[in-house]
C-alpha positions as CSV (number, residue, x, y, z in Angstrom):
1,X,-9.6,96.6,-25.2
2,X,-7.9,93.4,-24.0
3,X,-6.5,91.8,-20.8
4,X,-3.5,90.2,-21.1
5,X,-2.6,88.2,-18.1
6,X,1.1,86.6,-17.6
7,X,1.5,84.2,-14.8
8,X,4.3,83.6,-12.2
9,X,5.6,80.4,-14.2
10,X,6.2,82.7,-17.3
11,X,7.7,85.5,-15.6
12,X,10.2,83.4,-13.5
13,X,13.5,85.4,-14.3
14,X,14.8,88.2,-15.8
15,X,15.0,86.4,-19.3
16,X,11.4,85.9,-18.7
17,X,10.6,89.5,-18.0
18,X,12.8,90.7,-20.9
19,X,10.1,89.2,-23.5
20,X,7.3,91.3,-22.3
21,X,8.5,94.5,-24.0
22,X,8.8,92.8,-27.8
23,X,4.5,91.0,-26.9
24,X,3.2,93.7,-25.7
25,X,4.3,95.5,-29.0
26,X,1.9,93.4,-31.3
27,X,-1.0,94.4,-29.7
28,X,-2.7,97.9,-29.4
29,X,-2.1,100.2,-26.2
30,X,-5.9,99.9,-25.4
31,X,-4.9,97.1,-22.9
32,X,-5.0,95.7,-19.5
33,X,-1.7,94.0,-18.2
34,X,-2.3,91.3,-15.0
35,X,0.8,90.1,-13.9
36,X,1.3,87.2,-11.1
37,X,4.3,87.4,-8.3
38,X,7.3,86.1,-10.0
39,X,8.0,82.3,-10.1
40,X,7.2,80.7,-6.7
41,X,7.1,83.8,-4.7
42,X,4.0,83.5,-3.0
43,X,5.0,79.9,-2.1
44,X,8.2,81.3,-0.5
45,X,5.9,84.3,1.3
46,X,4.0,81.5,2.8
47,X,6.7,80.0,4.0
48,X,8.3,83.1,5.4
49,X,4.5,84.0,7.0
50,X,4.8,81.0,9.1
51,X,7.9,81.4,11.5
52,X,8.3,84.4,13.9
53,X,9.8,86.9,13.2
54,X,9.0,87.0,10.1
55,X,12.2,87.8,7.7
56,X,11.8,89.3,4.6
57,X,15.7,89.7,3.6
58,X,15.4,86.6,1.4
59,X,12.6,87.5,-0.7
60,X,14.5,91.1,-0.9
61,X,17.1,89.3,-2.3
62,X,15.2,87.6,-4.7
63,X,13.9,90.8,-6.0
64,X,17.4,92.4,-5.9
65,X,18.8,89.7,-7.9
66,X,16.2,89.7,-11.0
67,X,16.6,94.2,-11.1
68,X,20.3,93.4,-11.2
69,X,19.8,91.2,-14.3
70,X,17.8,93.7,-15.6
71,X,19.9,96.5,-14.4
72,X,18.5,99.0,-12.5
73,X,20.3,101.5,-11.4
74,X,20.8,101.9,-7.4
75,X,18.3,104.2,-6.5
76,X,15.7,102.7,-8.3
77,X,16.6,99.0,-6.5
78,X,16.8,100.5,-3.3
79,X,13.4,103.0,-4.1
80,X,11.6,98.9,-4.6
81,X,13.4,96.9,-2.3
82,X,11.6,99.4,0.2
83,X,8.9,98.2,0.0
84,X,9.2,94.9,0.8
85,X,6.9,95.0,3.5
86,X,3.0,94.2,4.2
87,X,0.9,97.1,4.1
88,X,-1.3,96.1,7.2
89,X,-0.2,92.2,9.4
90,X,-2.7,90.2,8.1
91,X,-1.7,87.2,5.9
92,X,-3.1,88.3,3.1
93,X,-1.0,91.3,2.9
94,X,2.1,89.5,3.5
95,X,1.4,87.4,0.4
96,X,0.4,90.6,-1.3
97,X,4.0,91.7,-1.3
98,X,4.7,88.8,-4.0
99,X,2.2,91.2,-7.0
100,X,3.0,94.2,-5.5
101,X,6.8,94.7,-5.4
102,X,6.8,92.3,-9.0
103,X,4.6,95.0,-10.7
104,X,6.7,97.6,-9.2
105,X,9.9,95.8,-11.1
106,X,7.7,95.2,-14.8
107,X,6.9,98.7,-14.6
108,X,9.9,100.5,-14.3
109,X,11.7,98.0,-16.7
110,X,8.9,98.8,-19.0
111,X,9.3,102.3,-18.3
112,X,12.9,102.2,-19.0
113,X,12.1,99.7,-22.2
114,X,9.8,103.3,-23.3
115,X,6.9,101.0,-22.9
116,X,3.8,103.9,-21.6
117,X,1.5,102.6,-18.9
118,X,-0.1,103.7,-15.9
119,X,0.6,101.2,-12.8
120,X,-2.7,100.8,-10.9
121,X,-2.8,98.7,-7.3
122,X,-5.6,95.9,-8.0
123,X,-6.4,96.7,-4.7
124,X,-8.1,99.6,-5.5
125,X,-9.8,98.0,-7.8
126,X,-11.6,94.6,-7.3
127,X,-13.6,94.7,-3.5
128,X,-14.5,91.6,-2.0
129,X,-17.5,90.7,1.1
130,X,-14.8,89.8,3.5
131,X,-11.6,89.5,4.8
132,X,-9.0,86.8,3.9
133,X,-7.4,85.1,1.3
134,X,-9.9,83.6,-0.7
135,X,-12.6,86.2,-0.1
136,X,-15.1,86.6,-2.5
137,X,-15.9,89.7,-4.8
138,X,-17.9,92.3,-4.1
139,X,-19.2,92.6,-7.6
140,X,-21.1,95.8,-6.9
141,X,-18.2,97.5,-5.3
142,X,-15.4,96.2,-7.8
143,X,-18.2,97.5,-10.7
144,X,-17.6,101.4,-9.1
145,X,-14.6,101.3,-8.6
146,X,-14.0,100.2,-12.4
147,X,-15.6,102.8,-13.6
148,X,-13.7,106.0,-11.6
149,X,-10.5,104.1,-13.3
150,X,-12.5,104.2,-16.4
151,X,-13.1,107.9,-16.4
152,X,-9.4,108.6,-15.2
153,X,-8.2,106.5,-18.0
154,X,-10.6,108.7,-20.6
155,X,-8.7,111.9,-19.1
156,X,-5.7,110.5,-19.8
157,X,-3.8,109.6,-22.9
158,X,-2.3,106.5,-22.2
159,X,-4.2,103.1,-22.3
160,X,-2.0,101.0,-20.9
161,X,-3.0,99.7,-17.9
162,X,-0.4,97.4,-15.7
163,X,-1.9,95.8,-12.4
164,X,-1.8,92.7,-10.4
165,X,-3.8,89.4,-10.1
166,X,-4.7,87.5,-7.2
167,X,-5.1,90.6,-4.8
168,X,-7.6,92.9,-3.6
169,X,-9.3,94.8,-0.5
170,X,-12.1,94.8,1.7
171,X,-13.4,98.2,3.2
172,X,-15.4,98.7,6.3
173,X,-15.8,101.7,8.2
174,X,-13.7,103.5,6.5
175,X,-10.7,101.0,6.9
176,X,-9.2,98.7,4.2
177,X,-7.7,95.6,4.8
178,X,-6.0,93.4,2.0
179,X,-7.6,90.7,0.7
180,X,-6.8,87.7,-1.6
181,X,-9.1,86.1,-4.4
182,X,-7.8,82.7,-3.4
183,X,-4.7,80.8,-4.5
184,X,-3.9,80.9,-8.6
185,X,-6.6,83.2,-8.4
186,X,-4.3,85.4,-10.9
187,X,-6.6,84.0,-13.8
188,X,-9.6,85.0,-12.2
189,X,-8.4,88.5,-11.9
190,X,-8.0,88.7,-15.0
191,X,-11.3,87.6,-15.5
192,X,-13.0,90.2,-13.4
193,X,-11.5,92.8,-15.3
194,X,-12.2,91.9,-18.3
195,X,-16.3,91.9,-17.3
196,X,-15.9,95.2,-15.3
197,X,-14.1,96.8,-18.2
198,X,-16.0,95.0,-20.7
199,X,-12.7,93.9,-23.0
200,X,-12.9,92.4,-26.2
201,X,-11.1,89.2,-25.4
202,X,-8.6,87.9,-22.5
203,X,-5.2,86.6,-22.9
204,X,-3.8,84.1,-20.7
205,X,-0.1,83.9,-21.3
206,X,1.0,80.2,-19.8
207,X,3.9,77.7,-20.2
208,X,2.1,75.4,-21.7
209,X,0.4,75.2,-25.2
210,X,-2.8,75.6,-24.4
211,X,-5.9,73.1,-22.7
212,X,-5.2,69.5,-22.7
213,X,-7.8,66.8,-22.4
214,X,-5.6,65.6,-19.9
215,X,-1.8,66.1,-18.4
216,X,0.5,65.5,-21.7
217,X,3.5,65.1,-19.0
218,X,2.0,61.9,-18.1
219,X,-0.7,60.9,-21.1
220,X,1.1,61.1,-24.3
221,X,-2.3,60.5,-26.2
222,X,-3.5,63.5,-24.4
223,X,-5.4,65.7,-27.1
224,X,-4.9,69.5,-27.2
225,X,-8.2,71.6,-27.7
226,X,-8.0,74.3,-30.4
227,X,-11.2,75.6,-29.5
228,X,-13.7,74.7,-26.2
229,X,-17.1,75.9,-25.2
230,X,-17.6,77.8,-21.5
231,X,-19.0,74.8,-20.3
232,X,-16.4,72.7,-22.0
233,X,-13.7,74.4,-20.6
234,X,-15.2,74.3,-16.8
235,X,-16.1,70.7,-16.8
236,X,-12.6,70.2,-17.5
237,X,-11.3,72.3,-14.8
238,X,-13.8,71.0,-12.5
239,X,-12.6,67.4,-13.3
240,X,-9.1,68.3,-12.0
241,X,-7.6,70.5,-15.5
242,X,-5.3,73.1,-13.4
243,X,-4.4,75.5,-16.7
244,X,-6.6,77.6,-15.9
245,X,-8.8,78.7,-12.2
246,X,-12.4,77.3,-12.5
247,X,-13.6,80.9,-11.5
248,X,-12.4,81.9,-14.3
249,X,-15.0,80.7,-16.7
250,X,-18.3,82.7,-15.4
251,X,-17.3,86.0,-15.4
252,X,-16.6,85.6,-19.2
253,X,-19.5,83.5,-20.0
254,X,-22.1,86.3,-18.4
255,X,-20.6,88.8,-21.4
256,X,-19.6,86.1,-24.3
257,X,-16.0,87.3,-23.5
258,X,-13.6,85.1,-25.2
259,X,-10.4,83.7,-22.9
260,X,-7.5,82.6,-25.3
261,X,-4.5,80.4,-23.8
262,X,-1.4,81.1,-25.3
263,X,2.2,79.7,-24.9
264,X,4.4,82.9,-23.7
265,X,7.3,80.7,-25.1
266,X,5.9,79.6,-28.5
267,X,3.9,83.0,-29.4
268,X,3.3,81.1,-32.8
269,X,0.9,78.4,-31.7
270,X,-2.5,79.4,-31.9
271,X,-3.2,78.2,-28.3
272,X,-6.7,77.0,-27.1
273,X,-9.7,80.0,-27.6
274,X,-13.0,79.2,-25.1
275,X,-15.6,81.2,-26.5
């Protein structure tokens, strides 16, 4: 099994979204698909969180615009624009909208692409300690509920999982409030579920070739690592590298699961592997 992760700055149109299809094709259907809110939309969610009333029409039309391109019918549109909406006030849930509603539109264009999957909310997934949006895991919690999806998955036929990064929840009493894992915490999702699900190897699908020894925008003597150590790799984020979430590292280290960073716009590059 694998995780394949594809972050917001891939999957910021419909052009974007139409690729997913033709990768997910070259690998087996033993996978797990983590997918960020399209483009910039938790920026915008933000932005929208932070004047009264809060407005969602124009992140609806956002969402409108990219199942145009990739034609939806009516019902279906309608069926996704409803819900736009935050499942409880908090802010968390209002930034939740961003994964939610985005897996909601990869799914059914998968589905109508004859792509089989199974669309699980991370939510019920990965449990943090507390609210908020940079809570921390509850790794205890996150491990049981990995394991009823693991048994459902066994009862079922299809392997395909799709689900969201960045998000989760935090229970109490019987209650559940939204959570968040922090911001560009979509790589660290991916992380967790890899080491719950014990995968074989985690893909990181970015814009960019792979880990840099520093910003090749602004250093063009900046060396690009084919291959890095755990360590390597978080000394480099630590020192200010932002391709991938520091938090990502540990979780893969505990279980010598190897992260790979590949160029969703240059699949033929062989990207930087941490192992």
């Amino acid at each position: 099994m694998k995780v394949l992760k594809f972050g917001g700055g891939c999957l910021k149109d419909a052009g974007a979204i139409k690729k997913i299809p033709s990768i997910l094709k070259q690998y087996d259907k033993n996978t797990i698909i983590v997918i960020s809110a399209f483009g910039k939309l938790t920026n915008f969610l933000e932005e929208i969180s932070s004047k009264k009333p809060i407005d969602f029409s124009k992140a609806k039309i956002l969402f409108k615009q990219i199942m145009h391109e990739l034609s939806f019918n009516q019902e279906d549109s309608d069926k996704i624009l409803h819900d736009v909406k935050p499942l409880d006030p908090s802010l968390a849930a209002i930034l939740s909208i961003g994964e939610l509603v985005s897996s909601k539109i990869l799914s059914k264009h998968l589905q109508n692409q004859s792509i089989q999957h199974v669309l699980i909310n991370a939510i019920d997934i990965i449990k943090t300690s507390n609210k908020g949006i940079n809570a921390p895991v509850n790794w205890k919690e996150t491990q049981r509920t990995s394991q009823i999806i693991k048994t459902l998955m066994d009862q079922n036929s299809e392997k395909t999982i799709l689900t969201q990064g960045f998000i989760s929840s935090y229970s109490k009493d019987g209650e559940r409030s939204i959570t968040c894992l922090g911001r560009e915490g979509s790589d660290y999702s991916a992380a967790i579920l890899g080491s719950v699900f014990n995968v074989d190897e985690v893909i990181l699908f970015k814009d960019v070739d792979g880990i840099y020894s520093s910003d090749p925008k602004i250093n063009n003597d900046a060396e690009l690592f084919s291959e890095l150590s755990y360590d390597q790799a978080f000394a480099l984020c630590e020192q200010g590298n932002t391709v991938i979430h520091p938090k990502t590292i540990a979780p893969l280290k505990e279980k010598s699961i190897p992260l790979i960073i590949k160029n969703f716009n240059n699949l033929d590059l062989p990207g930087t592997v941490i192992s």
